[in-house]
N, C-alpha and C positions, 0 to 999 in steps of 0.2 A: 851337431853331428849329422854330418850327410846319411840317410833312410829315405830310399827307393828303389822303386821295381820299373824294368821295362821289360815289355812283352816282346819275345821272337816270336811265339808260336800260338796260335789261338785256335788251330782245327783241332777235331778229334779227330777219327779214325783214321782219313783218308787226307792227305792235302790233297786242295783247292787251289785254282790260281787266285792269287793277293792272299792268301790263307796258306801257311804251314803249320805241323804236328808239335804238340806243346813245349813249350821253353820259355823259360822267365832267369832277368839277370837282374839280381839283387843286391844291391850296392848300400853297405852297410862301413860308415867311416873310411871310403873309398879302397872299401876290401869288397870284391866279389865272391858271390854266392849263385852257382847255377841250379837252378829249381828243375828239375828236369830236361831232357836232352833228345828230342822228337827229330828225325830224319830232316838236314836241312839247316839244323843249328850251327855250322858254321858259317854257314852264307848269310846269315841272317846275321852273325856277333859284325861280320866286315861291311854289310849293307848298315848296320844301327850306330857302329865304331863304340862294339864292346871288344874289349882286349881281352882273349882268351886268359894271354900270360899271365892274366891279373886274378883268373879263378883261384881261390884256395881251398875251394869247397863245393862238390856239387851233391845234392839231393836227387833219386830215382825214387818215384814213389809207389810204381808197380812195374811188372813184365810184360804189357803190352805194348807192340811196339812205338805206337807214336810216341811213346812217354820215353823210350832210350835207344833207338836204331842208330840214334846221330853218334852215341857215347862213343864207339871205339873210336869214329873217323875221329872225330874231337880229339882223342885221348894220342893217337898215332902221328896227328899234326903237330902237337905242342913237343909231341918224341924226336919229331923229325925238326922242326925248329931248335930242338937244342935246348929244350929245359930241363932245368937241373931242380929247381923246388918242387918238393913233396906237396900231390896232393891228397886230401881227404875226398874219401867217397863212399855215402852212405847209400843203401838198399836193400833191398831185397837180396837172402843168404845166396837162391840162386844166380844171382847178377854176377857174382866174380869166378862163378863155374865159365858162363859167357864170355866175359873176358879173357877169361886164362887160352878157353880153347882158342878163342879167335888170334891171340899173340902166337897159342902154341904153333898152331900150321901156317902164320905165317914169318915163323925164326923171327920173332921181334921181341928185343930185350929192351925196357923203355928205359932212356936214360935216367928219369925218375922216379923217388918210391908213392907206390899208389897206397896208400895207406887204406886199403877196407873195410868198413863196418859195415857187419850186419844188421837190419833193421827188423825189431820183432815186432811180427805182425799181429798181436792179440793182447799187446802190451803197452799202453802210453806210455813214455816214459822222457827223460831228456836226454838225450844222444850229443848235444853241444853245448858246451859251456867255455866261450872263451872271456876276454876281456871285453868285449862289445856288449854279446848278448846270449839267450842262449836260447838253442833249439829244441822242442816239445815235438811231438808226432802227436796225430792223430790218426785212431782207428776208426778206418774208414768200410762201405757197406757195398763194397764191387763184385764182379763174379770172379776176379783172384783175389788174394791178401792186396790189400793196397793203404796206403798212408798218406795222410797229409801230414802239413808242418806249420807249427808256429814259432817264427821270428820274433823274440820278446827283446826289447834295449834292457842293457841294465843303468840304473838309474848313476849318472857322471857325479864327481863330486863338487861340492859347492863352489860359485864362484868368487873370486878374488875383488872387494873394490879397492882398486890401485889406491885412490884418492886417499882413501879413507886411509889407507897400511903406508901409503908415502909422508902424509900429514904427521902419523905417533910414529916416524922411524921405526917400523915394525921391522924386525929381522928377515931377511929374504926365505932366510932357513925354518922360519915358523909359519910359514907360506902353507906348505904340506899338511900341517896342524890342523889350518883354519880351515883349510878343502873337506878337510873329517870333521869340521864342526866343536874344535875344541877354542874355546875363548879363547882371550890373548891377557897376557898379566906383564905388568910392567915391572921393572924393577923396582921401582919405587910405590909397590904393594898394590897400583892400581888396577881394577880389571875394566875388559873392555868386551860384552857379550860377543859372541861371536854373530848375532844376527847384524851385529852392527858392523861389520867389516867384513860380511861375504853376502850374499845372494843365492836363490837355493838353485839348481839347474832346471834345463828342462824337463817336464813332464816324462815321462817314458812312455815311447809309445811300441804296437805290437802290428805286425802282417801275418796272418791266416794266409793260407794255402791248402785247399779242397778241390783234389786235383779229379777224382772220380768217384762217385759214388751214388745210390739213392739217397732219397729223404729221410735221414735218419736221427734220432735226436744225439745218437750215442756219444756224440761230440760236441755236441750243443757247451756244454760246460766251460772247455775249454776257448772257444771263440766270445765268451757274452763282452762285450761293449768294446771289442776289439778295435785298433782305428779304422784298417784298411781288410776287406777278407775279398780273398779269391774263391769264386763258386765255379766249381761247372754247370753250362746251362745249357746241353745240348741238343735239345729239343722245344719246341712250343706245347706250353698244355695242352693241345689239341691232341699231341701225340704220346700223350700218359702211358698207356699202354704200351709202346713203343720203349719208350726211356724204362718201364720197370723190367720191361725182358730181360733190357738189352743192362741193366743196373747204373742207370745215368739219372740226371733229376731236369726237374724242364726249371726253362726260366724265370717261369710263376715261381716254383716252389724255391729257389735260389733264392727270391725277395723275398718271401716268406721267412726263410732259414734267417737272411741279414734281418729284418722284422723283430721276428723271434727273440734273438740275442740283444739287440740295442746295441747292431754294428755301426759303425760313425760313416763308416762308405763301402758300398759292393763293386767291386769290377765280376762282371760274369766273363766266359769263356767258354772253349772245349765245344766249339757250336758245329753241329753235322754239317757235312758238304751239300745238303739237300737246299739250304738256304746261300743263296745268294747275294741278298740283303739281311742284315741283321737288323734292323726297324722295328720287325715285328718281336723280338726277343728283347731287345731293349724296352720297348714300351708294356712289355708284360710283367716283367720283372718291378718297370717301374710303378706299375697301376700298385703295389705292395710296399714298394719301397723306395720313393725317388732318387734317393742318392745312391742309385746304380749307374753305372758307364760300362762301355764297351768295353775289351782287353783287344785295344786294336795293335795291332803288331807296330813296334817302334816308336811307341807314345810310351812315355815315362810317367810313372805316377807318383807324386814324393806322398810318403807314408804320413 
């Protein structure tokens, strides 16, 4: 089962040239999932050849604006293109005040339905549950309400060995059975275990999404030994003071955080416009943590 992320958007506050405001495209069994939607998101889905039409889900995980400026344009292009499927769109309760006004004055009735969730800001909780996987929030420690997300798989049902079911003419129709792990019996009173004619699936793995916030543990729980976790790191230790004002966490403390948990890989992000080179944010994160990389915009990272 196809599980990965690419990155559109890697600045925080302000885009940079080769740096735009956050956005991540999450491709979960070749269904998309937009992780936020920063001023520039759609230049970015046609520069990387992410198919809009193919979102059926996007996440806003606060009301600043790099994290949703892009939503409307996004949402008005797929209106004017002509689609017809419903999407899901979860946030912040004031987010669909924004959108309403923005349609209201400009007479635009979207050809499709925008299906709204609100997202409680003081409440973990799971907000998605489809057949893939399902989505957790975390509460996060910004200077608004703000939330990250955990992307968990749910675990596929067992797999089939042909050989072995073509060999005892096993019925096609008892196929399904074996996938849930019930034996197989013959007609002729024999059983046959089911570990002997399936294989178990893969592992389930999880993506963290830590979109703003300080260093805070209150989340710790839900990320421990996660595969892949998204940090923001927008600033260098140097500039501690800076990051607690402003309620960001530096790139030290990002490895620290993957450290902590006995995350399997950190991609950081969210890096100020102040920095030119991210060298120095990479190699700090990594003095804690090496299995940190960049969130370079249009590099894919399979989960």
């Amino acid at each position: 089962m196809r599980f990965d992320v690419t990155i559109l958007g890697s600045s925080s506050a302000t885009p940079i040239f080769n740096r735009n405001p956050t956005a991540q495209a999450l491709n979960i069994n070749e269904r998309l999932y937009l992780i936020d939607c920063g001023e520039g998101t759609q230049q970015q889905m046609l520069r990387f050849d992410i198919k809009a039409s193919r979102i059926d889900y996007i996440f806003i995980s606060h009301l600043h604006g790099d994290h949703y400026l892009g939503l409307v344009g996004l949402l008005s292009s797929l209106h004017l293109n002509g689609r017809k499927k419903p999407i899901t769109l979860f946030g912040p309760a004031h987010l669909k005040e924004i959108i309403d006004i923005q349609f209201k004055y400009s007479e635009t009735k979207l050809h499709f339905d925008l299906d709204f969730k609100s997202i409680d800001p003081l409440k973990s909780e799971i907000i998605l549950d489809n057949t893939d996987i399902t989505v957790e929030t975390l509460i996060l420690d910004h200077r608004i309400d703000c939330t990250g997300f955990v992307f968990r798989q749910k675990k596929r049902l067992r797999k089939i060995n042909k050989e072995k079911t073509e060999l005892l003419n096993v019925p096609v129709e008892y196929y399904s059975l074996l996938k849930r792990g019930v034996d197989y019996f013959t007609t002729d009173g024999k059983t046959y275990a089911n570990s002997e004619l399936t294989s178990d699936s893969e592992a389930t793995k999880a993506y963290g999404y830590c979109s703003d916030t300080l260093f805070n543990d209150r989340y710790f729980d839900q990320i421990k030994n996660i595969d892949l976790l998204y940090h923001e790191a927008t600033f260098a230790h140097n500039m501690l003071d800076r990051a607690n004002e402003t309620h960001h966490t530096t790139a030290l403390q990002a490895g620290q955080i993957a450290q902590l948990n006995g995350v399997k890989k950190l991609l950081i992000g969210h890096f100020s416009a102040r920095y030119k080179s991210l060298i120095e944010l990479l190699d700090e994160a990594r003095s804690v943590f090496p299995e940190t990389e960049l969130a370079i915009e249009g590099k894919t990272f399979v989960i």
